[in-house]
C-alpha positions in Angstrom: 144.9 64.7 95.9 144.5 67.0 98.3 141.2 66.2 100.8 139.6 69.1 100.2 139.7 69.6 96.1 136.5 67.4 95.7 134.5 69.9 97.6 136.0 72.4 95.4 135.1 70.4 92.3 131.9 70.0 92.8 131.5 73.7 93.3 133.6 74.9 90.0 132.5 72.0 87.5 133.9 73.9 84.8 137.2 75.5 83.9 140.1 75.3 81.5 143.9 74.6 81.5 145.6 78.0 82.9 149.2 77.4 82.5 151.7 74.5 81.9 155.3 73.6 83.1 157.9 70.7 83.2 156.3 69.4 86.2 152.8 69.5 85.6 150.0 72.2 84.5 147.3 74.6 86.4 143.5 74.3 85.8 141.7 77.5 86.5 138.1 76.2 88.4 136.1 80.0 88.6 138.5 81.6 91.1 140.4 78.9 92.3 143.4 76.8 90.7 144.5 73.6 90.4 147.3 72.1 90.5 148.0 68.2 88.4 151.2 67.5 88.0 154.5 65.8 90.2 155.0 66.3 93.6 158.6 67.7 93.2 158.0 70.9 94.8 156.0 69.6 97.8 152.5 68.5 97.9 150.3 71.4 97.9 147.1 72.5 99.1 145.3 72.5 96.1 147.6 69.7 94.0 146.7 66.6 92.3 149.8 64.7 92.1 150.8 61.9 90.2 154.6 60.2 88.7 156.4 61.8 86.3 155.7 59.2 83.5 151.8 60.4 83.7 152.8 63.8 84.1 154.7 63.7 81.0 151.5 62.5 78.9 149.4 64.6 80.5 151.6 67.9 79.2 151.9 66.1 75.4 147.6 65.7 75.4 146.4 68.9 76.8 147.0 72.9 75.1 146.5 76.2 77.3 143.2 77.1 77.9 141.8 73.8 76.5 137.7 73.3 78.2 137.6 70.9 81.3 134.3 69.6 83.2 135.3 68.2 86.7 133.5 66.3 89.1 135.0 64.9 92.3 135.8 61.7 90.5 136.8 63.2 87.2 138.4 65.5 85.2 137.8 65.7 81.4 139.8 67.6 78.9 138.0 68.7 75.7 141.0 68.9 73.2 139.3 69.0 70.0 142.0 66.4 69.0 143.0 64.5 72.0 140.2 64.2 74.4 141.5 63.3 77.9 139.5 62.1 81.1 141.7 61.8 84.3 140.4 59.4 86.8 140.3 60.8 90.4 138.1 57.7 91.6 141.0 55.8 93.0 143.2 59.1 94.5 144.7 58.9 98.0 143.4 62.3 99.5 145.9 63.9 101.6 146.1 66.9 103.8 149.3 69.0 105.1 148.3 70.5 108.3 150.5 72.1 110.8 149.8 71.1 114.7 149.7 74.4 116.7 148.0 72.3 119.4 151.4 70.8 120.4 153.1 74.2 120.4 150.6 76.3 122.4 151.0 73.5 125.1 154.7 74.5 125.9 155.4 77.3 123.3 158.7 75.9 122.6 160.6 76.2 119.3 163.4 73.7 119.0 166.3 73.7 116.1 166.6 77.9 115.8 170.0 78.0 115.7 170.3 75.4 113.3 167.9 76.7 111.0 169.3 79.9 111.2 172.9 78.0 110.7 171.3 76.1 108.0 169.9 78.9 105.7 173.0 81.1 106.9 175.8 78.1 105.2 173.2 77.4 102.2 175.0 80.5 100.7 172.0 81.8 98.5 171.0 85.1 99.0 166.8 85.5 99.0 164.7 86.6 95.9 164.7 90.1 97.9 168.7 90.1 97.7 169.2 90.1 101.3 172.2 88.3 102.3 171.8 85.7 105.1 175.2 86.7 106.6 174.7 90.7 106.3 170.5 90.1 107.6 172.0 88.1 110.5 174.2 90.3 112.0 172.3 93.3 111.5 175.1 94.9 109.0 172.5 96.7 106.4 173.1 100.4 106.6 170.7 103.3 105.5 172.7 103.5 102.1 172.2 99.5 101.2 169.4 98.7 98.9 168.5 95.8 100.9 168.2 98.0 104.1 164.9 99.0 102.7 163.2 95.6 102.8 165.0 94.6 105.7 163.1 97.3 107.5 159.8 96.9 106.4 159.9 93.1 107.2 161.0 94.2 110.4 158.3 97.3 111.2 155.5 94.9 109.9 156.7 92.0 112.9 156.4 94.9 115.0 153.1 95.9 113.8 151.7 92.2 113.6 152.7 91.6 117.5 152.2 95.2 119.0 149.3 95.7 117.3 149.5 98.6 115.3 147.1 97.8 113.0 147.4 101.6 110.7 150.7 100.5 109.7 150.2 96.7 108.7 148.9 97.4 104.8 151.7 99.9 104.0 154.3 97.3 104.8 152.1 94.4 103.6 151.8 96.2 99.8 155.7 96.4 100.0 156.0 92.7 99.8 153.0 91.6 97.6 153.7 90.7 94.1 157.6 91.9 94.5 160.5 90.2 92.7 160.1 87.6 89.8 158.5 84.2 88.9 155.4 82.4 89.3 155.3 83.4 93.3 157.0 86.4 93.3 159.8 86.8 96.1 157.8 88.9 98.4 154.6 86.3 98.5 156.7 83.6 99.5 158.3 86.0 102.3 154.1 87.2 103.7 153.7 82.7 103.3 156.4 82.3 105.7 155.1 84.6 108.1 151.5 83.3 107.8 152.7 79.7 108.8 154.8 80.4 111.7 150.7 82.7 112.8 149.3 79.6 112.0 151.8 77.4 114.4 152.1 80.1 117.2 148.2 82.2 116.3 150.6 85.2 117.8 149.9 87.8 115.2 147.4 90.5 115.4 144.4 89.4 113.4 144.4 93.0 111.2 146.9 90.7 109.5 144.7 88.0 107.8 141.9 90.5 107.4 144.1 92.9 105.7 145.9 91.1 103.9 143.2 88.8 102.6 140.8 91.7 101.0 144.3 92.8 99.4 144.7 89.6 97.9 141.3 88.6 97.2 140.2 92.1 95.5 143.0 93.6 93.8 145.3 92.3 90.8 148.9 92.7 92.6 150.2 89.6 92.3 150.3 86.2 89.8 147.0 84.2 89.9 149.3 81.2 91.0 150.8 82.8 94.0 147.8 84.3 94.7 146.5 80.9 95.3 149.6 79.6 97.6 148.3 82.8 99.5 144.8 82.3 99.7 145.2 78.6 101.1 147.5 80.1 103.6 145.3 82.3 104.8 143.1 79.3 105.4 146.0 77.7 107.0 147.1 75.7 104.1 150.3 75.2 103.3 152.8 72.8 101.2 153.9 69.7 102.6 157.5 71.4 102.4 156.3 74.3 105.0 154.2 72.6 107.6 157.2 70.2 107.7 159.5 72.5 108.8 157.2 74.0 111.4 156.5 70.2 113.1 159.6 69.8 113.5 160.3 72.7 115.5 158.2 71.6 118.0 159.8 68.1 118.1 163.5 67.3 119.4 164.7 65.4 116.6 167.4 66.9 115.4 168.4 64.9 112.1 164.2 64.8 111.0 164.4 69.0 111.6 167.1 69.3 108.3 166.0 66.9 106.6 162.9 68.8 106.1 164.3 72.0 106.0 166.8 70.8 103.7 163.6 69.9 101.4 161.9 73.8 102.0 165.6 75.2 100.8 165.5 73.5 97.6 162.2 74.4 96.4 162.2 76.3 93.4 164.5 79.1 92.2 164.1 80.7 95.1 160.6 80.6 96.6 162.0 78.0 99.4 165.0 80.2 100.8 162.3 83.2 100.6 159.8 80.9 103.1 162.6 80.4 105.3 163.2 84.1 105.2 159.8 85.0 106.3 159.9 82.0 108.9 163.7 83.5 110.3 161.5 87.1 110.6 159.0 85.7 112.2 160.7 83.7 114.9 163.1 86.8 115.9 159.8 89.0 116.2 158.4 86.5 118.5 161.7 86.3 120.7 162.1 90.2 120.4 158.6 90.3 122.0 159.2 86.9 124.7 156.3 85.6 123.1 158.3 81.9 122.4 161.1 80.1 123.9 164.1 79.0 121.8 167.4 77.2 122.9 168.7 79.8 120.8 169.5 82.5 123.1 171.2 85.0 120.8 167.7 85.4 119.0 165.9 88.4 120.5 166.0 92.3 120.6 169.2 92.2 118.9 171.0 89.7 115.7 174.5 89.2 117.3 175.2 86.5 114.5 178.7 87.6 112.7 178.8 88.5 109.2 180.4 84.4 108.2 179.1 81.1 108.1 181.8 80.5 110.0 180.3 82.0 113.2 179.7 79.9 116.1 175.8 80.8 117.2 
């Protein structure tokens, strides 16, 4: 479990069972959620994971919005039926925690080109419906429905790192809450963004203020991604994000897509939307000369051609 969820237990003792999927089930604790369930999707930073044969009992025992008590030891389902305790005593906390201190020593990114090769070949378009290929090489004209939320991702980089901070909400309450699922499209994209701040801490700080009374006061997204977006505000993240971003700062090539490969397959469509708001982020930052890459064609201008064929 993750090292800080006994803390939060002992805080919300009470609570009851929010939602429920194939892979596991959300406790609502007060204001925060829970996660118990498999690790398939990454370990997150409020998840309690355990192997699919446990999982699988769990979801047969408990209903929605059956009564639980936790402590930081135990959890106890009040099914008037099937009465369930889940034994925390014995967990293995862990935490996921991105190391900014080793990029701010050189403020090199390594692997852009391949992750920009990567998500460009993976030939899925995002939740947003922007087309690697077409994003790449800059090919979305005024007319394209895509051109749209290719441009506010790209004024609210430009607001994040110049600093205009009367523009950030606008293009913020663009993305929040839009497209489908769980963690709508648009959350997933702002997630992205908020891990490459957390790596590089190059973003104007309007951007967690802003965006965290948003989040935290108004009802414009799903309770479960407004969690994923709370935690990142905080600076916690899946396993399957902070991967990606250690491994930027490291020069092993083969552990880089491995763990990119991993972010990519995460549900429908909330990993290729990270990756999108990652790809955002790092072309800001070379726009602006505020990180090195090996990548060379990333900066003022996408020169990648319309094919996953091109050779960046």
């Amino acid at each position: 479990m993750h090292a800080q969820l006994a803390a939060l237990l002992s805080r919300r003792p009470s609570g009851y069972v929010h939602s429920i999927f194939e892979n596991g089930i959300n406790l609502a604790m007060g204001d925060a959620l829970v996660f118990v369930g498999t690790a398939k999707n990454g370990r997150l930073p409020f998840g309690i994971h355990m192997g699919q044969e446990s999982v699988r009992r769990l979801r047969f025992y408990v209903r929605r919005n059956d009564v639980i008590a936790g402590t930081p030891d135990i959890i106890q389902f009040h099914h008037p039926t099937y009465p369930l305790t889940l034994d925390l005593s014995q967990a293995v906390p862990f935490r996921n925690e991105i190391r900014a201190e080793r990029y701010r020593m050189n403020r090199d990114l390594f692997h852009v080109c391949s992750f920009m090769e990567t998500c460009l070949s993976w030939g899925v378009p995002t939740g947003l419906d922007v087309e690697w290929d077409r994003f790449l090489a800059h090919d979305y004209m005024p007319d394209d429905p895509q051109y749209v939320t290719v441009q506010h991702a790209e004024q609210l980089l430009d607001a994040l790192l110049s600093g205009e901070v009367r523009v950030i909400e606008s293009h913020l309450r663009y993305f929040l809450g839009r497209g489908k699922g769980l963690t709508p499209s648009g959350d997933d994209f702002l997630v992205g963004l908020l891990a490459v701040h957390r790596l590089t801490e190059a973003f104007h700080p309007a951007f967690l203020t802003i965006l965290r009374h948003i989040v935290e006061r108004e009802a414009i997204t799903t309770d479960v991604s407004k969690a994923y977006l709370l935690h990142a505000l905080h600076g916690r993240f899946s396993d399957t994000v902070t991967q990606v971003l250690n491994a930027m700062i490291t020069e092993d090539t083969s552990h880089f897509q491995a763990k990119l490969a991993q972010l990519l397959h995460t549900g429908h469509s909330s990993g290729i939307d990270t990756a999108f708001g990652i790809a955002n982020a790092i072309i800001a930052l070379r726009r602006y000369e505020y990180v090195r890459t090996s990548c060379d064609c990333i900066g003022g201008q996408r020169h990648f051609a319309a094919s996953s064929r091109s050779n960046l």
